[in-house]
N, C-alpha and C positions, 0 to 999 in steps of 0.2 A: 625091499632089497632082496636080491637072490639069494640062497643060503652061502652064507660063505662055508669054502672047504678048509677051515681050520686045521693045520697039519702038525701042531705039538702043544704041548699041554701050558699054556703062558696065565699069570698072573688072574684071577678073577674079574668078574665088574665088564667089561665089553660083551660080553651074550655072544651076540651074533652078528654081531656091529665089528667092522674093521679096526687095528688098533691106527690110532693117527698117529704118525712118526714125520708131523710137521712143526710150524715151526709154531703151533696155534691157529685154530682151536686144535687142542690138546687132547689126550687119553686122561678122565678123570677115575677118581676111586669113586665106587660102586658106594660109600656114603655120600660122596660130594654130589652125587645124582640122585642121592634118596632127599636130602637135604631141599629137595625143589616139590618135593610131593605136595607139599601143602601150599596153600594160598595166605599169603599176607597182606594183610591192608596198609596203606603208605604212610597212612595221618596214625597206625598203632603206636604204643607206648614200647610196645617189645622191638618191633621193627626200627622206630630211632634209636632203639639200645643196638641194634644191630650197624645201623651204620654210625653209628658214633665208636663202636670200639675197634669195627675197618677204620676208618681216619684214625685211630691213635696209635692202632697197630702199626698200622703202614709210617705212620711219621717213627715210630720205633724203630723197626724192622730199617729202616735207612739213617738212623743213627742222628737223628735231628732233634736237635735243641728245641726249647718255648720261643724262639724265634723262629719256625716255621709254622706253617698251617698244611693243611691237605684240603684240594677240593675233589670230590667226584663227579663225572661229567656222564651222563647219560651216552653212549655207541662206542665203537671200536676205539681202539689207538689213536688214528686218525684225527678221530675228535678232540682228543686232548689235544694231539699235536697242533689243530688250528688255534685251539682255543688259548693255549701258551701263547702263539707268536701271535696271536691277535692282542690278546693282551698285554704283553709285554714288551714287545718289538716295538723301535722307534716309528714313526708314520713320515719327520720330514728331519731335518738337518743331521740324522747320525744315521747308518746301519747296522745289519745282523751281519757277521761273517757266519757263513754254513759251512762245514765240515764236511765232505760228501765223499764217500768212497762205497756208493751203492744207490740203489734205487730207495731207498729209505732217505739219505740226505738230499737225491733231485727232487724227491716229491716236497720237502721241505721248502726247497729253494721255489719251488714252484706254487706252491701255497702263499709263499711272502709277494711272491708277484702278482698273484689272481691278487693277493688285497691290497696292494700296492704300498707293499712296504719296501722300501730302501735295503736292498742285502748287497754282499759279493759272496763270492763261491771260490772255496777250492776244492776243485776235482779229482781226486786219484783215481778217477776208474773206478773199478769193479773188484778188486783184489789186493788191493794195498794200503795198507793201515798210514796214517797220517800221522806223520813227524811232532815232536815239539816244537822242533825247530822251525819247522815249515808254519805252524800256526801262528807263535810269534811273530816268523819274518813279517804274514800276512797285516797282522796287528798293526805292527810299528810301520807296515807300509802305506798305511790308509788309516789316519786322527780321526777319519770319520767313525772307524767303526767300534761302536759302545757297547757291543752285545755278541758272545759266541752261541751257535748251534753245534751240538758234537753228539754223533750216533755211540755207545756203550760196542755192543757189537751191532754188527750191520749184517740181517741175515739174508743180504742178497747173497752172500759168501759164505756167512759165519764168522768171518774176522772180529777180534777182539780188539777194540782202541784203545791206547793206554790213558783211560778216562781219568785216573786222579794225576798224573803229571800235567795233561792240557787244561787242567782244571784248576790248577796251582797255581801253572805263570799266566791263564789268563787273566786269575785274581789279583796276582802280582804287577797286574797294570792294567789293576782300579777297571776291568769290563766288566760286564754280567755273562758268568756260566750257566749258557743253559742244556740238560741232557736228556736227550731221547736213548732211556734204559726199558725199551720198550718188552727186548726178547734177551734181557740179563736181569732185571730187578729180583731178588729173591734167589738166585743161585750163582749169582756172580755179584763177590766185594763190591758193593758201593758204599760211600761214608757222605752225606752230604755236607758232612764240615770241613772236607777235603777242600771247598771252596764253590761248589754248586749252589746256585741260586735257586736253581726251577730244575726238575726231574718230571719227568713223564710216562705211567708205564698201561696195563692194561689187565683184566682179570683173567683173560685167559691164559696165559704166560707161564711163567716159573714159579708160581702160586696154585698152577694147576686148577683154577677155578675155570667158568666157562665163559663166553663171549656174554658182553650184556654194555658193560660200562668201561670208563678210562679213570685215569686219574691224576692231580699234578700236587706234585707237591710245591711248596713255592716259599720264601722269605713274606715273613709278615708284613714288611714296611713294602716289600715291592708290590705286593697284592692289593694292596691297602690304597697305595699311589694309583695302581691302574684304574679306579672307577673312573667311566666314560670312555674307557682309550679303546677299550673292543668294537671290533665293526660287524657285531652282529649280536642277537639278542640271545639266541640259545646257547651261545659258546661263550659269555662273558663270563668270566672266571669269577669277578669281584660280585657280581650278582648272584650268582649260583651258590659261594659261602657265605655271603649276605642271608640269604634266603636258608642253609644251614645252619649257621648260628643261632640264626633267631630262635628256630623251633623244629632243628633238627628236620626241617623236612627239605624235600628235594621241591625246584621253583615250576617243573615239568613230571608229569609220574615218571617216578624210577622205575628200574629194573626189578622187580622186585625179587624174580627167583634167583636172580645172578647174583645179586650182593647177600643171600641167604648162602646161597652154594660159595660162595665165596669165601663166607664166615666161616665156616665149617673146614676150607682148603686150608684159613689159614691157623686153625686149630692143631689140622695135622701135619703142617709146615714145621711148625714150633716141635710138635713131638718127634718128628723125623730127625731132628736138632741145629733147624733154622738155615741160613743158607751156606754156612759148610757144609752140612752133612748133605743139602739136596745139590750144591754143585758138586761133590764128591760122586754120589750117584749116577751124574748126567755124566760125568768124565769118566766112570768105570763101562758107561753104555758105548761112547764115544768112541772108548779105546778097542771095546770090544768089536764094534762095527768097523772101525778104517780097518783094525788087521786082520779081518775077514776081510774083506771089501780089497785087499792089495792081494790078500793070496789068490784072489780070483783070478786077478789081474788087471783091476779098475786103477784109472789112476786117482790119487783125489788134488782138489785147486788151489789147497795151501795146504803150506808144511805146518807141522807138527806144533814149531810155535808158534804159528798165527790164528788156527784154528781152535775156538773157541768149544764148549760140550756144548753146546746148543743145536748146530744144524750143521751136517757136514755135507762138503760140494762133491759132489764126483763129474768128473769129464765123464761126455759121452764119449761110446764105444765105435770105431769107426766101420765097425762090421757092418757091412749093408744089410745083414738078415735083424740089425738091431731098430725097431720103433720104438719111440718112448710113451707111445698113448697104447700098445697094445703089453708092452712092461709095466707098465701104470694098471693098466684093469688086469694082467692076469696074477698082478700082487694082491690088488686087491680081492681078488675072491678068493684068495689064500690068507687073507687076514690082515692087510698092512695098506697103510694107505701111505704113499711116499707126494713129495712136492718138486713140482715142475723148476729150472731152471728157472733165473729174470736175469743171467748176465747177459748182454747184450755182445761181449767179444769173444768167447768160447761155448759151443754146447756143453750145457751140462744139468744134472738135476742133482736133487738133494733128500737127505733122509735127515728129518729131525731125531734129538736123543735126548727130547725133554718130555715130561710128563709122568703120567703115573703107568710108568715100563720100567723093566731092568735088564738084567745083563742074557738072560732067559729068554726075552720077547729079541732082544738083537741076534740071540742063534737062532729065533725063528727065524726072523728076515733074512739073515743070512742063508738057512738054507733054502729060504722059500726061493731067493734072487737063484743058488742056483738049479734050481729045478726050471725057474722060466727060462734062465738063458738055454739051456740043456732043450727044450721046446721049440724056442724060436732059432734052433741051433747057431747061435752066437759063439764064436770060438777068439773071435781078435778082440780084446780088450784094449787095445791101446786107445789113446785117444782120438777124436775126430778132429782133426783140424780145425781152426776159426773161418 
């Protein structure tokens, strides 16, 4: 990589490497990257001490009873998400309602069809959070449906869902709640005794560990039900803590540096003071970014209370002297790595305000944005039209 020209003095642990102000993989701390130096063997005594005190942590850290279990799944997010609706999803006389108000719930919807499971969908677009009301009416409009899908936040946007209300009255009429808290677990409230069944999230996230593995956490009896219901052999949920329980080992080699860096993320999760204090953090970055980000003159995709500390939207700029792929590299060789737009009705891109940054690393960006638009001399900020 070319040297980056780092232009103010931000936080330790990146070198020379850009800070990632996405939405995952993440900026980790300079231990959570030491944490990977050594090699572990899978069938070690120390290493199933390692993934045995991740699954108890993580069943903790979401506030779950001895009625849940936790399984971990070998690859991204993704992966757990197939491996939930493969497992858990009817196959014929009932469906999934999915929740969708992003590219995160169509891919969902899209996963149940490549394996031909029975769903409906409600769509709000790309920027508008879904009703209680609305999920209900869905419910009660279709006896078929025995199962909700609901994204936590949806970072095609950053919107925030109001996950323990849809998660209440789904339970208030006998469905199974299921949640993809893939880019909120660990710095945004979740309780799974609110009435979730199955939660989903992933190590690179709000745990600030790195990419490697997923994970689900799930009700014992419903786990216990699904042997044989998966249609596929590396994603079967009830296999994979089959093959955990027994002796702690993974059924395919694990990750092994990821769930080491992992352990260690969530050492200093806890010390930080668990997920108040790390969504506190992301919302002091968050605030600090959109009110730079307005005085420039950016506009951003949701208000104030929609938007979540995780990843915030900004319209593009309708200035023609404005690219988004020559804004993109000449941030990053100033230090910052931002993420591309996926709404499909407005341009627009996004900076994440999760990870190990603070309010310090967002006056970088801040002023690094304005030194490039000052370059590609960019002066209208308003938005670009859809």
């Amino acid at each position: 990589m070319d040297k980056l020209a780092r232009r103010f003095d931000g936080p330790p642990g990146q070198e020379d490497m850009p800070y990632l102000l996405t939405p995952g993989p993440l900026t980790t701390s300079r231990s959570v990257k030491a944490a990977m130096l050594a090699d572990w063997g899978s069938r070690d005594v120390e290493f199933r001490r390692v993934v045995a005190e991740i699954r108890k942590g993580l069943l903790d850290l979401a506030g779950c009873d001895e009625t849940y279990e936790c399984v971990i799944m070998q690859g991204s997010g993704t992966f757990a998400i197939e491996a939930a609706l493969g497992s858990f999803c009817p196959a014929t006389g009932r469906k999934t309602l999915v929740v969708a108000n992003g590219a995160y719930g169509d891919r969902a919807a899209a996963i149940l069809a490549k394996i031909g499971r029975p769903h409906a969908k409600i769509d709000k677009g790309d920027s508008a959070a879904p009703t209680v009301a609305e999920v209900i009416a869905a419910i009660e409009a279709d006896p078929e449906i025995s199962h909700v899908w609901v994204i936590h936040c949806e970072t095609t946007s950053g919107i925030v869902n109001p996950i323990a209300d849809i998660a209440r009255a789904v339970k208030q009429r006998g469905k199974t709640c299921m949640v993809d808290a893939m880019s909120s677990f660990g710095a945004l409230p979740l309780d799974m005794k609110d009435g979730i069944d199955v939660m989903v999230s992933s190590s690179n996230k709000c745990i600030e560990g790195v990419p490697g593995f997923s994970y689900v956490l799930v009700k014992h009896d419903m786990l216990a039900a699904s042997k044989g219901h998966s249609h596929s052999v590396v994603l079967d949920l009830f296999e994979q803590w089959k093959g955990l329980e027994a002796n702690g080992q993974f059924r395919f080699t694990p990750p092994t540096h990821a769930l080491v860096a992992f352990h260690q993320a969530m050492r200093e999760h806890a010390e930080e003071g668990g997920v108040a204090a790390r969504g506190r953090r992301y919302a002091r970055n968050a605030q600090v970014l959109i009110k730079g980000m307005r005085e420039m003159g950016f506009s951003t995709l949701l208000s104030d209370n929609e938007a979540g500390p995780i990843i915030q939207t900004f319209l593009t700029p309708r200035d023609p002297h404005f690219h988004f792929e020559r804004f993109y590299e000449d941030l990053r060789l100033r230090g910052f790595a931002i993420y591309p737009g996926k709404l499909t009705r407005r341009p627009s891109f996004r900076i994440g305000t999760i990870g190990k940054v603070d309010e310090k690393v967002m006056a970088g960006v801040l002023a690094a944005i304005r030194e490039v638009l000052a370059e590609m001399n960019v002066t209208d900020l308003s938005p670009l039209e859809a």
